[in-house]
N, C-alpha and C positions, 0 to 999 in steps of 0.2 A: 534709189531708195534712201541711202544715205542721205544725201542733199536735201531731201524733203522732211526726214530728222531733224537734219540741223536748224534747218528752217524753222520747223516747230518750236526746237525749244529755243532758239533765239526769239522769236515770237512771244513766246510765253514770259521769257524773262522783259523785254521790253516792256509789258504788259504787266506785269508784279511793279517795275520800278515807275512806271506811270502810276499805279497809284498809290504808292507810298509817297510818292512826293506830293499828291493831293491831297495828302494828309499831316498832319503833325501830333503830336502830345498836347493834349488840353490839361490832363492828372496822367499819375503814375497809369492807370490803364483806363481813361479815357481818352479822347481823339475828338479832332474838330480839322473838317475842311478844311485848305487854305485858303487864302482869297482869289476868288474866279476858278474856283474848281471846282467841277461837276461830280454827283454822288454815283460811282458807279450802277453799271447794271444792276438789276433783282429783279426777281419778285415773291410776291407773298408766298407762294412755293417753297422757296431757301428758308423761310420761320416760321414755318408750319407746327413743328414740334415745341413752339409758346405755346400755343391753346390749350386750356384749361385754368386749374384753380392752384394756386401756387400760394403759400403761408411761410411765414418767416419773422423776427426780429427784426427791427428798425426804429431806430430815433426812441429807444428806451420803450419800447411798445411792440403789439404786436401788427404786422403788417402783410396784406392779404391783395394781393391782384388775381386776377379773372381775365382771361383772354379767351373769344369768339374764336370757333375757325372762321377760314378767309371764305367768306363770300362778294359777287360784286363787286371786288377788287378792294376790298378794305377789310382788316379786321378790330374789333372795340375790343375796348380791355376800360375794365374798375381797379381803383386802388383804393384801400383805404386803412389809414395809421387807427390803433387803438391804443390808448392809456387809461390804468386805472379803468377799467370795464366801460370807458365813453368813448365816442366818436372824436380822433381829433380832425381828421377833413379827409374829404374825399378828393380823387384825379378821375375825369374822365376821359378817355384816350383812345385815339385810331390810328390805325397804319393804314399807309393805302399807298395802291401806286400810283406813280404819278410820273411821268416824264423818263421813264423805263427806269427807274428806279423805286427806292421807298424813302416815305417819310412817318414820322411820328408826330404827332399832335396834342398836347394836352389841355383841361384846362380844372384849375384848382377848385373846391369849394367848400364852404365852411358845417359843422353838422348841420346847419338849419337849410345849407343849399346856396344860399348867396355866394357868388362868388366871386373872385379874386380879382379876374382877369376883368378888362373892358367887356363890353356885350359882345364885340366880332373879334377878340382879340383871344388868339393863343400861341402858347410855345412849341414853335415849328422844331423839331428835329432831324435834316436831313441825313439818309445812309451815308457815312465815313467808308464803310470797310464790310465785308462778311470775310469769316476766317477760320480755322480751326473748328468749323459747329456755332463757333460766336458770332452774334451781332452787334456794328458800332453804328448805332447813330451820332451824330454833334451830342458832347458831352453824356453821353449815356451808353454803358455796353453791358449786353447780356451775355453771359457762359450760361450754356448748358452741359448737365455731366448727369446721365442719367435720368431720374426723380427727382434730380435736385439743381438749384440752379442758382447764381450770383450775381448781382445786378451790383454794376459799379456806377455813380451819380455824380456828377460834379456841378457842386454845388456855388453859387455867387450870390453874396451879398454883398449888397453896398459899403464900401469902405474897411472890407478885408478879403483876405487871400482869396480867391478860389478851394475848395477844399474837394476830398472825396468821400462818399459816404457810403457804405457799403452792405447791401440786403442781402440776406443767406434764404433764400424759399428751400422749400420743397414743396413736392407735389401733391394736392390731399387726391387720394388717388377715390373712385368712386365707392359708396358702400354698396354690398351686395344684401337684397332681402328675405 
């Protein structure tokens, strides 16, 4: 019986340090695969507790996502920044699994809809990490704590640093009639 302990948690730690080292520091608390390293296990199961309607602070405005439960192996999620009482652009986004893990997908668009990205082109997030309650995608990690929840973004623009940006939600929880 002993023997099959030790086995376990040798096992288990082998398994922590495999994938930490699939991982690195992208920001202070975002993360980015290494190169040739696969997204560990998941599924839509492990982030089930995103669904719903989450409101928050961001980019000097106010900022609003919506996440689907998981059906048929994906779930959608909206984002969308407000300034000064207008639209400044919306994200439309899915999780899904895919290759026994998750990825995240988005793609930007401006109030009128046009948008950003190529016509078949988006920004792929593959899972980094689940931990703690949290999830890492490539440069994205959500905490949840409760009703309320922190999304850490790392952000790149051409010809400066990498940065991180930080959304505070909570959760508009439903009204009752």
């Amino acid at each position: 019986m002993k023997l099959l302990t030790i086995l376990k948690i040798a096992l288990c730690c082998v398994s922590l340090l495999t994938v930490a080292q699939a991982q690195e520091k992208f920001t202070e608390r975002t993360f980015k695969l290494i190169a040739g390293a696969k997204s560990p296990p998941a599924t839509l199961n492990d982030i089930k507790w995103l669904s719903g309607h989450w409101t928050g602070r961001a980019f000097g405005g106010t900022a609003e996502e919506i996440w689907s439960d998981a059906k048929a192996g994906s779930m959608m999620g909206m984002y969308r920044l407000i300034q000064a009482e207008k639209p400044v652009f919306y994200e439309l986004l899915t999780i899904v699994e895919e290759h026994g893990s998750l990825v995240l997908r988005l793609k930007h668009f401006n109030p009128d809809l046009t948008g950003w990205e190529e016509k078949n082109t988006t920004f792929d997030f593959p899972l980094v990490a689940l931990g703690d309650g949290a999830v890492h995608f490539e440069g994205i990690s959500f905490h949840p704590d409760g009703d309320a929840m922190t999304v850490y973004l790392a952000i790149e623009q051409k010809g400066r640093k990498v940065h991180e940006e930080v959304f505070s939600y909570i959760r508009v929880l439903p009204t009752t009639k």
